[in-house]
C-alpha positions in Angstrom: 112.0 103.6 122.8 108.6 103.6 124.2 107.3 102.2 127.0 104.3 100.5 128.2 102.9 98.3 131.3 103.3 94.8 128.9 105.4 95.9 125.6 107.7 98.3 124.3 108.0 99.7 121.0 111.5 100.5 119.3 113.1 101.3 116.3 113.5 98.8 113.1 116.9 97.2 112.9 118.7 94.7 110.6 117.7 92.5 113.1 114.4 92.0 112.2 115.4 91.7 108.7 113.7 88.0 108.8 110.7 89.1 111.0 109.7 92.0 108.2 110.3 89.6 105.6 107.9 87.0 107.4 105.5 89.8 107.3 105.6 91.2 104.1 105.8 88.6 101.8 102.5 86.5 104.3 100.0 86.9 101.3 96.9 86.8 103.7 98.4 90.5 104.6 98.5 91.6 101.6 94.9 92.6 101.2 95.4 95.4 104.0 98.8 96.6 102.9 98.0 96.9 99.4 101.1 94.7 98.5 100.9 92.5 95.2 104.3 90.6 94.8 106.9 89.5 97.1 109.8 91.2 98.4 113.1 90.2 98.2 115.6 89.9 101.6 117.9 92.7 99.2 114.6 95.2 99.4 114.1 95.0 102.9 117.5 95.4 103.8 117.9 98.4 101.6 114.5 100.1 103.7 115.7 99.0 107.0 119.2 101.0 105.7 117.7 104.1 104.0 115.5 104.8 107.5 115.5 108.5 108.2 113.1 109.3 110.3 109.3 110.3 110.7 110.3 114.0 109.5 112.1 113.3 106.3 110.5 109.6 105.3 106.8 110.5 106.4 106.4 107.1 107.5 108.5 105.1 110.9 107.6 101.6 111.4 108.4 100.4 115.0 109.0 97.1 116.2 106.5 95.8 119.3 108.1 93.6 121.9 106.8 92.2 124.7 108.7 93.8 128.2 108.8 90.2 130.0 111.6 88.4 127.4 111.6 91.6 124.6 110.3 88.9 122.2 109.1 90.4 118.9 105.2 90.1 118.4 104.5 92.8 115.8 104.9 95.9 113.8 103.3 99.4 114.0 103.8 102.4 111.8 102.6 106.2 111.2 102.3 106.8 107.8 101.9 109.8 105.5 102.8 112.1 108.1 101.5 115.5 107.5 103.4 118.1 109.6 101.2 121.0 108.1 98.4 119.3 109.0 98.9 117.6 111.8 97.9 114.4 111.3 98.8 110.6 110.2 97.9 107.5 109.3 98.2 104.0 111.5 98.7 100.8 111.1 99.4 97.5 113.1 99.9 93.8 112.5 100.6 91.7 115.5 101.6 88.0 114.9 99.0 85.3 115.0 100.3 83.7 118.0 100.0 86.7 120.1 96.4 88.0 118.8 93.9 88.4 121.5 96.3 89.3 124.0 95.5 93.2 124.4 98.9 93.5 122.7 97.5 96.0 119.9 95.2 97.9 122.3 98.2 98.7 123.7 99.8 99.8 121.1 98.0 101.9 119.8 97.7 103.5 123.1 101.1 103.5 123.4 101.9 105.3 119.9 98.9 108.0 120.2 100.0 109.3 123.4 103.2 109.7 121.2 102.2 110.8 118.4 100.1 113.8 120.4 102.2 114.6 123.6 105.3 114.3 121.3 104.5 115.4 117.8 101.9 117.1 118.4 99.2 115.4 116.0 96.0 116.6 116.0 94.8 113.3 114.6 95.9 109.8 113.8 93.6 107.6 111.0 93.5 104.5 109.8 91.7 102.7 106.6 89.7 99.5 108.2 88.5 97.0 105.3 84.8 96.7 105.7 84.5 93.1 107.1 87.6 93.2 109.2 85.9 93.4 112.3 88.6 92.4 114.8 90.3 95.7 113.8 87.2 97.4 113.8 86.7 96.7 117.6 90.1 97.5 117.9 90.4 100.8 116.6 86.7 101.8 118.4 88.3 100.0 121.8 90.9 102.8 121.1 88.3 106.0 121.0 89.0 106.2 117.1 85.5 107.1 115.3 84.0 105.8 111.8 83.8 109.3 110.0 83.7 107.9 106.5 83.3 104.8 103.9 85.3 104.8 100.8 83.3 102.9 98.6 84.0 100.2 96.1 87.8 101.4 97.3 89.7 97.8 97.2 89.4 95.3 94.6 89.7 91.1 95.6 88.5 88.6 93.6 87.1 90.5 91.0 84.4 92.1 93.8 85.1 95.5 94.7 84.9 95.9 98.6 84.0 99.4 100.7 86.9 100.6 103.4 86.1 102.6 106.4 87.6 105.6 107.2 88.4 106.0 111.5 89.6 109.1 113.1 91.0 109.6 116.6 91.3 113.2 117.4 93.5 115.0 120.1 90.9 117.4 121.3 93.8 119.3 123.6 96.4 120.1 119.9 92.5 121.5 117.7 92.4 125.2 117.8 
């Protein structure tokens, strides 16, 4: 578990079997996660079971709670996880309700200073859709840097749309 001044992040369990599910199957998310069709409760449950680990899975989501009543208020994963490389992607989806909060700047905090102290990353990235600025000025709140466009990279509504490429590097783990 990981700890913070306002949340905590822990493991996925078959506990939040209904909260991933929410999630998952909310359409407006489906734009960022690159997810066409429903999932069923069976799906989910067999992910939540076939966990393994960063290592061996190359992805880990964690759940983010809030310390005060350990209410669940969002997901966060590392994805692709290159250990040659040293690097990995990010993502994060906090529910409406608790948007606007600081919630995510803290996440993200919370899961860098992991991902470099304990795995010793030398960068985390994420893919930012062009007009999403609220994670734009999230990720640049949290020191990552726009060091690329992939353009023309996500097709909606029969328009194709340009995603930014954001880097935050651990300057202490780059030789």
């Amino acid at each position: 578990m990981l700890r913070s001044e306002n949340i905590f992040l822990r493991e996925l369990d078959m506990g939040d079997l209904d909260f991933i599910l929410s999630i998952e199957n909310d359409s407006n998310n489906w734009l960022v996660s690159n997810t066409s069709s429903v999932y069923t409760k069976k799906e989910i449950e067999d992910y939540i079971l076939s966990i393994n680990g960063l290592k061996s899975d190359k992805q880990f989501r964690w759940i983010i709670c809030k310390n005060e009543d350990e209410s669940v208020i969002g997901a966060i994963d590392l994805f692709e996880y290159n250990s040659l490389h040293k690097r990995a992607g990010i993502g994060i989806i906090i529910s409406e309700k608790f948007r606007r909060q600081g919630y995510a700047l803290e996440s993200i905090k919370l899961i860098s200073n992991y991902a470099f102290s304990h795995l010793h990353l030398t960068q985390l990235w994420a893919n930012i859709l062009e007009s999403n600025d609220q994670s734009i000025r999230l990720f640049e709140k949290c020191k990552f840097s726009k060091t690329g466009v992939k353009k023309k990279w996500i097709l909606h509504e029969k328009q194709f749309i340009d995603m930014y490429f954001y880097q935050l590097m651990n300057k202490e783990n780059i030789s």
